[in-house]
C-alpha positions as CSV (number, residue, x, y, z in Angstrom):
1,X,9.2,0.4,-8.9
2,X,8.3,-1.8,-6.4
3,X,6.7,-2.3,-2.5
4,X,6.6,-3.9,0.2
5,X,3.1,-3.7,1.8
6,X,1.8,-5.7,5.3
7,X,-2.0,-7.4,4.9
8,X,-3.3,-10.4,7.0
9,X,-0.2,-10.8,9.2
10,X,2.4,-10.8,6.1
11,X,4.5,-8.7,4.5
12,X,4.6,-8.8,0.5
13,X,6.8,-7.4,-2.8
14,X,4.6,-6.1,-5.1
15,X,5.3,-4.1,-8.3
16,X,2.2,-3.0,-11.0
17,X,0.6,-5.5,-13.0
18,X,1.8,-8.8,-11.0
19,X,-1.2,-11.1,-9.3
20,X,-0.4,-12.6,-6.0
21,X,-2.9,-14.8,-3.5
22,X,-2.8,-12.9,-0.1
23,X,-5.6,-14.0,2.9
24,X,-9.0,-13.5,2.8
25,X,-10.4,-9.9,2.1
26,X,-13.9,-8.9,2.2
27,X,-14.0,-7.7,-1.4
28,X,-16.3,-8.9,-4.2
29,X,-14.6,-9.7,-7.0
30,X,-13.6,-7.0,-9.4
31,X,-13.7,-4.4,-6.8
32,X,-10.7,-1.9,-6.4
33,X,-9.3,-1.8,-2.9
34,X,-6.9,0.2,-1.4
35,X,-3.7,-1.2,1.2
36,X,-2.7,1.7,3.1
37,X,0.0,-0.4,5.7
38,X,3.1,0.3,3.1
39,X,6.4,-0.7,4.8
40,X,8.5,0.5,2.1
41,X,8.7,2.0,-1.6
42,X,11.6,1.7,-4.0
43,X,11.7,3.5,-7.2
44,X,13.9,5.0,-9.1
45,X,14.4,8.1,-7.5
46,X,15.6,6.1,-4.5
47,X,13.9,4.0,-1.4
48,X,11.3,5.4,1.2
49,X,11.0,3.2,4.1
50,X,8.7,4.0,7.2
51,X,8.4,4.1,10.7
52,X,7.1,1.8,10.6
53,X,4.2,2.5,8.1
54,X,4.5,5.8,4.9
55,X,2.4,8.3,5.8
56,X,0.4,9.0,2.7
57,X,1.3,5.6,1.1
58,X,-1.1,3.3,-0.4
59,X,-1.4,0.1,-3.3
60,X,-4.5,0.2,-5.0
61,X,-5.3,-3.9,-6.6
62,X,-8.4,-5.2,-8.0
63,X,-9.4,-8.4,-6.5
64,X,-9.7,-11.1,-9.4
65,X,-11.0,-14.2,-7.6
66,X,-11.6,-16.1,-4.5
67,X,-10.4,-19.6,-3.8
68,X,-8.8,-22.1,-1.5
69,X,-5.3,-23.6,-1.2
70,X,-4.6,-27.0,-2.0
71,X,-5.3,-29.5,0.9
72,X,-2.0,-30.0,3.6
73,X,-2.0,-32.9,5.9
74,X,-1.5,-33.2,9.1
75,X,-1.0,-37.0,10.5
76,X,0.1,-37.4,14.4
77,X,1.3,-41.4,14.5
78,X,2.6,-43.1,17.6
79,X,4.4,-46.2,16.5
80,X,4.3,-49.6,18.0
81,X,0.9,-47.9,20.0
82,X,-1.9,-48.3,17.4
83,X,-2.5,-45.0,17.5
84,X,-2.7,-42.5,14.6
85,X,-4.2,-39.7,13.8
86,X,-5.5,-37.9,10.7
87,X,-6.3,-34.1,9.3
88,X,-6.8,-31.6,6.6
89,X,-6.7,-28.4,6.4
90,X,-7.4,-25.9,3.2
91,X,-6.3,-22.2,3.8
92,X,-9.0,-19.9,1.7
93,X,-7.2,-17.2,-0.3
94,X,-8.2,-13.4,-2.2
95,X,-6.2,-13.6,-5.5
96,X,-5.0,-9.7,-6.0
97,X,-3.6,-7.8,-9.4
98,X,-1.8,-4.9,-8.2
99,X,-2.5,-1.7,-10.6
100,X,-0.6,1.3,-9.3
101,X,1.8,2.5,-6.1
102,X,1.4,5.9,-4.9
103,X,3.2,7.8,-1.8
């Protein structure tokens, strides 16, 4: 059994028990949330797919830990004009274990 559910702008496959980093949530860690925007659920009895959301669906996780992606950078250079320019960025992250699909 598996889902595919929408949170912070993108869409994700999750099945029970996996961990995966999604954006930001305000969530301590080790609280149980629930994400109610499922797109679609495939199990064995066959596939339910909204319109565009299940009515009644929801993925309940347990947020594990906060943290931040590893630094990308960003470098605008104009050759031959002794010009360059340089920057960082770090995306923060809520690391997620799904426990249970339900709809």
């Amino acid at each position: 059994m598996y889902a595919v559910i929408q949170t912070g702008g993108k869409q994700y496959r999750v099945a029970p028990g996996e961990t995966l980093r999604i954006e930001t949530l305000a969530a301590e860690a080790g609280q149980v949330i629930e994400l109610d925007r499922v797109l679609m659920i495939a199990s064995e009895e066959g596939n339910r797919v909204g319109r565009p959301f299940i009515e009644g669906g929801k993925v309940t996780a347990t947020v594990t830990a906060h943290g931040r992606h590893p630094k990308i950078r960003i470098i605008k250079f104009r050759r031959r004009k002794h010009h360059m320019k340089q920057m960082g960025h770090r995306q923060n992250y809520t690391e997620i274990r799904i426990d249970g699909i339900s709809g």
